[in-house]
LUMDRENLUM-342218 format. One record per residue (C-alpha): residue number from 1; residue in three letters; z, y, x. Coordinates in steps of 0.02 Angstrom, whole numbers, plus 50000, padded with zeros to 5 digits. Layout:
N
NODE  seq  type      z      y      x
NODE  NUM   ALA      Z      Y      X
...
This chain:
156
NODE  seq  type      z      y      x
NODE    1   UNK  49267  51434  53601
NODE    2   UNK  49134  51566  53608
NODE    3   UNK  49103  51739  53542
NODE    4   UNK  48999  51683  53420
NODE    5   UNK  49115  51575  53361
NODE    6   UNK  49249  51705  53353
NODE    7   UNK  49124  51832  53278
NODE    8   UNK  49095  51703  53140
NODE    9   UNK  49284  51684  53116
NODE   10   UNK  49315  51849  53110
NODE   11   UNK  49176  51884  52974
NODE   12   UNK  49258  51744  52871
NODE   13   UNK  49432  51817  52879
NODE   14   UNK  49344  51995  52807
NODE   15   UNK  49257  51917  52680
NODE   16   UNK  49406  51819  52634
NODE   17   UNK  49493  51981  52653
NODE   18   UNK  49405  52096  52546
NODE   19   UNK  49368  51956  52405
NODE   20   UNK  49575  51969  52376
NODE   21   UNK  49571  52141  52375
NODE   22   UNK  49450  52149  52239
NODE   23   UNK  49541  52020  52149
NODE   24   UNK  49701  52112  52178
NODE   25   UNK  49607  52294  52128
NODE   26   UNK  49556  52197  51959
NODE   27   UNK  49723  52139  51937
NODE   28   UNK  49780  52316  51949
NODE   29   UNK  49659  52411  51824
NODE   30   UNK  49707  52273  51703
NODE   31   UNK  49885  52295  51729
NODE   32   UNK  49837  52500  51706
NODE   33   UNK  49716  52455  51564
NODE   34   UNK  49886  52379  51493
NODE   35   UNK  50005  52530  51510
NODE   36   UNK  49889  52647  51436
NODE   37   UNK  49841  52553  51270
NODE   38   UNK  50065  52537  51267
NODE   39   UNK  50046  52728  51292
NODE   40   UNK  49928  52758  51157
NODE   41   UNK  49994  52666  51041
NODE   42   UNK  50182  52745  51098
NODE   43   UNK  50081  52934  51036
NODE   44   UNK  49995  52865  50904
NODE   45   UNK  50140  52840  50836
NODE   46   UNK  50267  52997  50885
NODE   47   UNK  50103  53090  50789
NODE   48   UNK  50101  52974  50636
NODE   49   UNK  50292  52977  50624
NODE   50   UNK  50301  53181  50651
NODE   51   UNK  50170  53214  50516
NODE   52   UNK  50267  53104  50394
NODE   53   UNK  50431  53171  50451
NODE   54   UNK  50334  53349  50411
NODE   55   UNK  50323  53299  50238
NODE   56   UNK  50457  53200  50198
NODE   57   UNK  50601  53322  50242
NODE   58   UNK  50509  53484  50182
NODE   59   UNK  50515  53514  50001
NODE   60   UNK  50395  53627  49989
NODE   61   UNK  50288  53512  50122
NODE   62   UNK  50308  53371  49987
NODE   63   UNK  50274  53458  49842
NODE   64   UNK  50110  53559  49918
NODE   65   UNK  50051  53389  49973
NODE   66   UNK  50082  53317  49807
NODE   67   UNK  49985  53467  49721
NODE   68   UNK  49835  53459  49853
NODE   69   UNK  49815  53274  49808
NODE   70   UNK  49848  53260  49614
NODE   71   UNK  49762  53449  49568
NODE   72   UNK  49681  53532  49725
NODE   73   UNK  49576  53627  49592
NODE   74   UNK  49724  53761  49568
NODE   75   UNK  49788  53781  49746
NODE   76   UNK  49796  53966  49769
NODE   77   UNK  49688  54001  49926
NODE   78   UNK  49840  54001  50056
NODE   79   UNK  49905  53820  49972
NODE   80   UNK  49718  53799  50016
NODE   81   UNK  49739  53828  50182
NODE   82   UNK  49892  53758  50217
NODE   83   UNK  49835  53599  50141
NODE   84   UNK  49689  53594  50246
NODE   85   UNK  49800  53589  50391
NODE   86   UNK  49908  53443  50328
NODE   87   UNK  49750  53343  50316
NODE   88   UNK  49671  53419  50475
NODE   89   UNK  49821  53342  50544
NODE   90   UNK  49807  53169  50520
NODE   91   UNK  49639  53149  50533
NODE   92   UNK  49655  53229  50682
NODE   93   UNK  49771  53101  50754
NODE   94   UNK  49664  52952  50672
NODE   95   UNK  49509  53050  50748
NODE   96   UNK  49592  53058  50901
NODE   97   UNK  49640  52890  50913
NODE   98   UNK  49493  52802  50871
NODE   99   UNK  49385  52893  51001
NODE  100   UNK  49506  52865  51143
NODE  101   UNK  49596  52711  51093
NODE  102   UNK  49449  52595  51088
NODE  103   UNK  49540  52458  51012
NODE  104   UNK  49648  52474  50855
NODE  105   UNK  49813  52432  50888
NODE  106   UNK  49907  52535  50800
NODE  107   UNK  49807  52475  50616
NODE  108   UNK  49758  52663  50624
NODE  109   UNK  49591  52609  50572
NODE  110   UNK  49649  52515  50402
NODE  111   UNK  49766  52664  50366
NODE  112   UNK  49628  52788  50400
NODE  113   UNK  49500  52691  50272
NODE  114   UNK  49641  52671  50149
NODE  115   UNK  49712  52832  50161
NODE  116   UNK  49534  52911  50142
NODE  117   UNK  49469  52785  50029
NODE  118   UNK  49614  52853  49907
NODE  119   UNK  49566  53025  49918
NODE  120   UNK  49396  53001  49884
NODE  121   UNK  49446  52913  49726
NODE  122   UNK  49552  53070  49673
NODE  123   UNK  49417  53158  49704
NODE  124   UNK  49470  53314  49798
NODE  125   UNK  49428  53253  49962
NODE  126   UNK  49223  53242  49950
NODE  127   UNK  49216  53423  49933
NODE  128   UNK  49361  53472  50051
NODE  129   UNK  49262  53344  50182
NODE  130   UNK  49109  53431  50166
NODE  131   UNK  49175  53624  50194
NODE  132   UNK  49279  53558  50360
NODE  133   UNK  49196  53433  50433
NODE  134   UNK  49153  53537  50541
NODE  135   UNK  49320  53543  50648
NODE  136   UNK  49287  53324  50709
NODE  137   UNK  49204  53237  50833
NODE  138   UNK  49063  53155  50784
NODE  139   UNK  49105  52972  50785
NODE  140   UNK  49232  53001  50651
NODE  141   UNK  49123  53094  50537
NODE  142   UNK  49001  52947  50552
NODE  143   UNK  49167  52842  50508
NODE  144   UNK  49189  52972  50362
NODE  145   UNK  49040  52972  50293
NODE  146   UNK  49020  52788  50291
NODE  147   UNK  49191  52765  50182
NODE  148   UNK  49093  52915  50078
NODE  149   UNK  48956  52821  50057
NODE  150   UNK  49067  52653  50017
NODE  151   UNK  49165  52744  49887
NODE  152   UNK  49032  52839  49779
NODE  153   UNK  49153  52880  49625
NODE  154   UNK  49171  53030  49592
NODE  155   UNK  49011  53133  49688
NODE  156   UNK  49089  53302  49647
């Protein structure tokens, strides 16, 4: 056998060699790709669950909610702003979520449009979106603004 021959060998072994470590690398991000979409979905979640847990064994969480939503017109201004927080909140983690998630596992998506579809209904929210929309990144306020736009109602 000659060197050439062993050269060419050699070449095929390194080719054959690097072609499974790609494979194997690819194998790996998808395997990482995997974990992280389990791990945003796991703090989707633990945020989803908190806020709700933030209402649902606070009296006066419920009942502040339940004013903001069924007569937001006579919140006194510190109901105001601790309303605004309790929706800051959740959008926040639907915001959140839908920039960095990519996919929607969790049916954030569907929750967010019916959630928000509601409140534009009440009509409270159009008005409360336009003073803070401010505070989100702009994909969601195009998301926003598109369920606006889809639920005219009520233009207050």
């Amino acid at each position: 056998m000659n060197w050439n021959a062993i050269a060419a060998i050699a070449e095929l072994l390194a080719a054959i060699g690097v072609l499974a470590s790609l494979i194997f690398l690819g194998l790996q991000i998808r395997q990482n790709t995997g974990w992280l979409r389990q791990q945003a979905f796991q703090l989707g979640t633990n945020e989803i669950r908190r806020w709700a847990s933030n209402l649902s064994t606070s009296h006066a969480n419920s009942a502040l909610f339940m004013k903001g939503m069924n007569d937001h017109a006579s919140l006194s201004s510190t109901e105001q702003l601790q309303f605004t927080m309790m929706i800051f909140e959740i959008l926040s983690v639907w915001g959140t979520y839908q920039q960095h998630a990519g996919e929607d596992l969790l049916g954030l998506r569907e929750s967010a449009e019916t959630s928000i579809g509601g409140w534009i209904d009440q009509g409270w929210f159009r008005g409360w979106w336009k003073f803070n929309a401010y505070m989100f990144p702009p994909d969601f306020k195009l998301f926003v603004e598109d369920l606006l736009a889809r639920h005219p109602g009520d233009a207050r």
